[in-house]
C-alpha positions in Angstrom: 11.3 5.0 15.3 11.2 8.5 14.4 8.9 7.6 11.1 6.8 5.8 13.7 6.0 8.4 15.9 5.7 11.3 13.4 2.7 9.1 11.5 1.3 8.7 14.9 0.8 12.0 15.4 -0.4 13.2 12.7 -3.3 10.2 12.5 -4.1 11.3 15.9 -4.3 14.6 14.9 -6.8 13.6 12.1 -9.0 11.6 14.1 -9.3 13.8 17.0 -10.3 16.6 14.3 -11.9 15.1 11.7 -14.9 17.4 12.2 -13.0 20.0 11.9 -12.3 22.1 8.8 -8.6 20.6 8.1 -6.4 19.5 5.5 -2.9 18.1 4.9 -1.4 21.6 5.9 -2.8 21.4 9.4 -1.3 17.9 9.8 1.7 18.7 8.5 2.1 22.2 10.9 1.4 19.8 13.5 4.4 17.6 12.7 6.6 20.7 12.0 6.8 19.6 8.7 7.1 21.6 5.2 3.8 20.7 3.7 5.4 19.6 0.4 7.5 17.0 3.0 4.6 15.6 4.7 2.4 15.4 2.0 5.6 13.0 0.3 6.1 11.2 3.2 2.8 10.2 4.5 1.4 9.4 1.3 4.4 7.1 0.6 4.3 5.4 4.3 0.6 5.1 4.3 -0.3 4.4 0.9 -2.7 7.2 0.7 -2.8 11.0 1.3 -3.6 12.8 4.2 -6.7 14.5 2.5 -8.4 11.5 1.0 -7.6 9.9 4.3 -9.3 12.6 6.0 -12.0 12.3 3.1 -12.3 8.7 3.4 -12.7 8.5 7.6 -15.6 11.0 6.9 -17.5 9.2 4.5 -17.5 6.3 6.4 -18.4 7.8 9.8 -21.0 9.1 7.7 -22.3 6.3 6.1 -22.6 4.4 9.7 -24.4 7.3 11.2 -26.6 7.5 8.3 -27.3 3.7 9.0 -27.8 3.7 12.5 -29.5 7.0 13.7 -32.1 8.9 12.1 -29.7 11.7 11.5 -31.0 13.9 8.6 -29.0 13.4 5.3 -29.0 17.5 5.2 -27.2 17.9 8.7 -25.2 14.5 7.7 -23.6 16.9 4.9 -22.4 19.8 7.1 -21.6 17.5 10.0 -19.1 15.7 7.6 -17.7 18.8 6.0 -20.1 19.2 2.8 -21.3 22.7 1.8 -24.2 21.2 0.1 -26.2 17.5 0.6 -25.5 17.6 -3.5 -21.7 17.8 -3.1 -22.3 15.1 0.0 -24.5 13.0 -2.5 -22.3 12.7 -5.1 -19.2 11.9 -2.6 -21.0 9.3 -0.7 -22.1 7.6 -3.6 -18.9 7.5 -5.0 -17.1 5.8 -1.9 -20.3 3.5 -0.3 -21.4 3.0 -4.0 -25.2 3.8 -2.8 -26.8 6.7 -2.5 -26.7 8.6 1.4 -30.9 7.8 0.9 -30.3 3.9 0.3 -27.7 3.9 3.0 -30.8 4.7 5.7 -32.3 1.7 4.7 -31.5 -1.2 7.0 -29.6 -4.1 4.8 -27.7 -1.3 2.4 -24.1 -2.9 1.9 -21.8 0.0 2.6 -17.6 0.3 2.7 -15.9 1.0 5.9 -12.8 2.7 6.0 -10.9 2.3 9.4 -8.4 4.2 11.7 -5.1 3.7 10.6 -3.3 1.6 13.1 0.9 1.4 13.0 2.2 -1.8 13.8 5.9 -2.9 13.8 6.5 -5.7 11.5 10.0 -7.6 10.5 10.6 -6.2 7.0 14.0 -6.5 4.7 16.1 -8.8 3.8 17.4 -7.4 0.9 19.8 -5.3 -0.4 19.5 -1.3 -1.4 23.0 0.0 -2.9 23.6 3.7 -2.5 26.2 6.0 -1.9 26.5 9.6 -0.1 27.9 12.3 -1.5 28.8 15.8 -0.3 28.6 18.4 -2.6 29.6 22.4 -2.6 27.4 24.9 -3.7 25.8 24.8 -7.4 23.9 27.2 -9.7 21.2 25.7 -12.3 20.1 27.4 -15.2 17.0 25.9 -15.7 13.1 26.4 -17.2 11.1 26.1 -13.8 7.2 25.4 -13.1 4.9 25.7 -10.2 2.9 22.5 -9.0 0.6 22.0 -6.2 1.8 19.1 -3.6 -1.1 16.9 -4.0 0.5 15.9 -7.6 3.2 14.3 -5.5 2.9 10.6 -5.3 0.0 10.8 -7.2 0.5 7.7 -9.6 -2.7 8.8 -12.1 -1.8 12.5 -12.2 0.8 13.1 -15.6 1.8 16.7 -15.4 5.6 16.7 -14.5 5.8 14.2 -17.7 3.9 16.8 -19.8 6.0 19.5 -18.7 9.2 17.4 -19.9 7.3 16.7 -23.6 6.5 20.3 -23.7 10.4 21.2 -22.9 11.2 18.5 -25.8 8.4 19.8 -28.1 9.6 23.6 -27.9 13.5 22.3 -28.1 14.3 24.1 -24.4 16.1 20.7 -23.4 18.4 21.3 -27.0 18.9 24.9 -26.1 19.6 23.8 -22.5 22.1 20.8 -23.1 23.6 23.3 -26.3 24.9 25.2 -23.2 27.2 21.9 -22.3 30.6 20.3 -23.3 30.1 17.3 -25.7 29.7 14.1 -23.3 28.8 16.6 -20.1 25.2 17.1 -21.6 23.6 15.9 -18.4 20.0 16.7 -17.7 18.8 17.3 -14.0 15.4 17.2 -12.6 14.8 19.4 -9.7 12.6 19.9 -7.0 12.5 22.2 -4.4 10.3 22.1 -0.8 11.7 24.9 0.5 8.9 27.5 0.7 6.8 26.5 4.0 3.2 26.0 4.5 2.9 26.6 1.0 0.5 24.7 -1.4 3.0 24.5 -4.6 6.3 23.3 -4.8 8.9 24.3 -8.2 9.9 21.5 -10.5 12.8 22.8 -12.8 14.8 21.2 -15.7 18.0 22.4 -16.3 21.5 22.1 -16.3 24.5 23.1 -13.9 26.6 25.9 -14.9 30.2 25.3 -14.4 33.0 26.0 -16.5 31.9 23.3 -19.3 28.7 25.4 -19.7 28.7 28.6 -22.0 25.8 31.3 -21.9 26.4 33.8 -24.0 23.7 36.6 -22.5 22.1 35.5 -18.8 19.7 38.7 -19.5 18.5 37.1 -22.8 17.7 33.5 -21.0 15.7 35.3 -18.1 13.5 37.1 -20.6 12.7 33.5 -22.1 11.4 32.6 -18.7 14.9 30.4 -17.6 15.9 31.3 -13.8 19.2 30.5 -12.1 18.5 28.2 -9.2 20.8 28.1 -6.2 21.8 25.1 -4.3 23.6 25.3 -0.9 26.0 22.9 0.4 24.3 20.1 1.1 25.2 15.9 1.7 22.9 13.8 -0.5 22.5 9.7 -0.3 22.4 9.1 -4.5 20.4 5.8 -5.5 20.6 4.4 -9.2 16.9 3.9 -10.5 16.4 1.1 -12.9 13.7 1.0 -15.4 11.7 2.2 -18.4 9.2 4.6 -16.5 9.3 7.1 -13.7 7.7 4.6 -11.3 11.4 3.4 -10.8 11.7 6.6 -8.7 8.4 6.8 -6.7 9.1 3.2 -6.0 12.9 4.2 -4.8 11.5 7.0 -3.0 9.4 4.8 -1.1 12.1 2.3 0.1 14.1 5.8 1.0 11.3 6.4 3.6 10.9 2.5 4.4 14.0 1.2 4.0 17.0 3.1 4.1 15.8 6.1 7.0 14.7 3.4 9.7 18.2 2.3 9.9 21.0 4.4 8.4 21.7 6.8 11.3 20.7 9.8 8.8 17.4 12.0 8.7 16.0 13.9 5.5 16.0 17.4 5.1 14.0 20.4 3.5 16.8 21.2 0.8 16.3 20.6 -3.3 16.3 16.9 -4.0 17.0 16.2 -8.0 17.2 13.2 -10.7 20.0 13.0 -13.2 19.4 12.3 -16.7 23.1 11.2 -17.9 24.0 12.0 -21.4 26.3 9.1 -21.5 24.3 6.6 -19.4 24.7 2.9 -18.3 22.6 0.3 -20.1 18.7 -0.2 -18.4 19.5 3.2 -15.6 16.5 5.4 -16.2 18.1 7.6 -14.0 19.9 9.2 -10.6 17.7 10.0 -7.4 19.4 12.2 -5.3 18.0 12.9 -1.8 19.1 15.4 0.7 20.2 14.0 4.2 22.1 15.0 7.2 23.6 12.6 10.1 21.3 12.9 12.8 
């Protein structure tokens, strides 16, 4: 029920604010959440993010007002949280598919976007194979990039993918798996929440120094913009994703949050999480998700 209660409160806290000047952040200071966390979880949960949520609950409130008092469209705008009527306009028009004008006039069709409302429902009945694993402390060297949060979940929004093509393009993945033992080439995606309140989160692609990698001058990779990324000792739940695109992993990440949380007795927590990209890999696995967790 912890899932349950945490989306309660922060959809209270949007709809007893949505006047307010807020965003995702506020919400997810409210939950005592990293924002990169809460942005991942909601949006996975509820199907949408907190901000067009937020944006959405507006522009219908506005749209109903607009219909059924002789509010001004001007005071509409700033009400709502628009700096001009223009950037209002063009919002409203977007979501109601009329004009805020058109909306005032009695018979205008327009799109309602209700409160979210949790309700318990009898789910599963199938199985989820996974497996935890504990691991010691690791070092990365790996070519890192900032992006902001709202990218997370975002099915339409390509630029993790790009990054990997431009690491392919400029052969930083050869010079990265050149570092490895033949057959130990493996490539790791990582992702890191840790910095809190913060806007951007690091995505890095790299590979795990150990004794089957060799780096001949750490001073030389640093000046080619590669960074040594730290991992603590942490206890990860590793699931095997299956397919031919990276929707295999949003789509295991959301029966993480659905699925396996609700019931296994563990929570998740703000640590790097990271896909493996095995250079000797079983037939149809597009790849390993691993998520960090702790027993609760």
């Amino acid at each position: 029920m912890e899932w349950v209660t945490l989306l309660q409160t922060a959809i209270d806290y949007m709809e007893e604010h949505l006047l307010e000047s807020i965003n995702y952040e506020d919400v997810a200071r409210q939950v005592h959440m990293s924002c990169y966390n809460f942005h991942r979880t909601f949006s996975l949960m509820a199907g949408i993010t907190a901000n067009e949520y937020i944006r959405n609950r507006r522009l219908s409130l506005a749209g109903q007002e607009l219909q059924l008092t002789d509010i001004k469209i001007i005071d509409a705008a700033y009400k709502y949280g628009y700096e001009t009527p223009e950037s209002f306009s063009k919002a409203f028009s977007r979501f109601h598919g009329v004009s805020p004008k058109l909306a005032k006039v009695k018979g205008t069709q327009l799109s309602l976007f209700q409160a979210l409302a949790i309700k318990i429902i009898l789910e599963g009945g199938r199985t989820m194979d996974y497996r935890v694993e504990e691991v010691g402390k690791r070092t990365f060297i790996a070519k890192v990039k900032e992006f902001p949060n709202e990218i997370i979940n975002d099915e339409s929004n390509h630029d993790i993918p790009l990054f990997w093509g431009e690491c392919r393009k400029k052969g930083i993945i050869n010079q990265l798996t050149g570092m490895r033992s033949k057959g130990k080439k493996d490539i790791y995606g990582l992702c890191s929440p840790t910095r809190e309140q913060e806007a951007t989160f690091d995505y890095g692609i790299g590979v795990v120094v150990d004794s089957d990698t060799v780096i001949d001058d750490e001073m030389a990779l640093k000046d080619q913009g590669f960074q040594f990324w730290e991992v603590e000792p942490t206890e990860y739940v590793v699931f095997k994703c299956y397919g031919d695109s990276g929707n295999c992993i949003s789509e295991t990440w959301s029966r993480f949050f659905k699925e396996f949380l609700p019931q296994s007795g563990y929570i998740h927590t703000d640590d790097t999480d990271f896909e493996i990209y095995y250079d000797q890999q079983e037939p149809e696995l597009f790849c390993e998700l691993w998520i960090p967790v702790k027993k609760k």
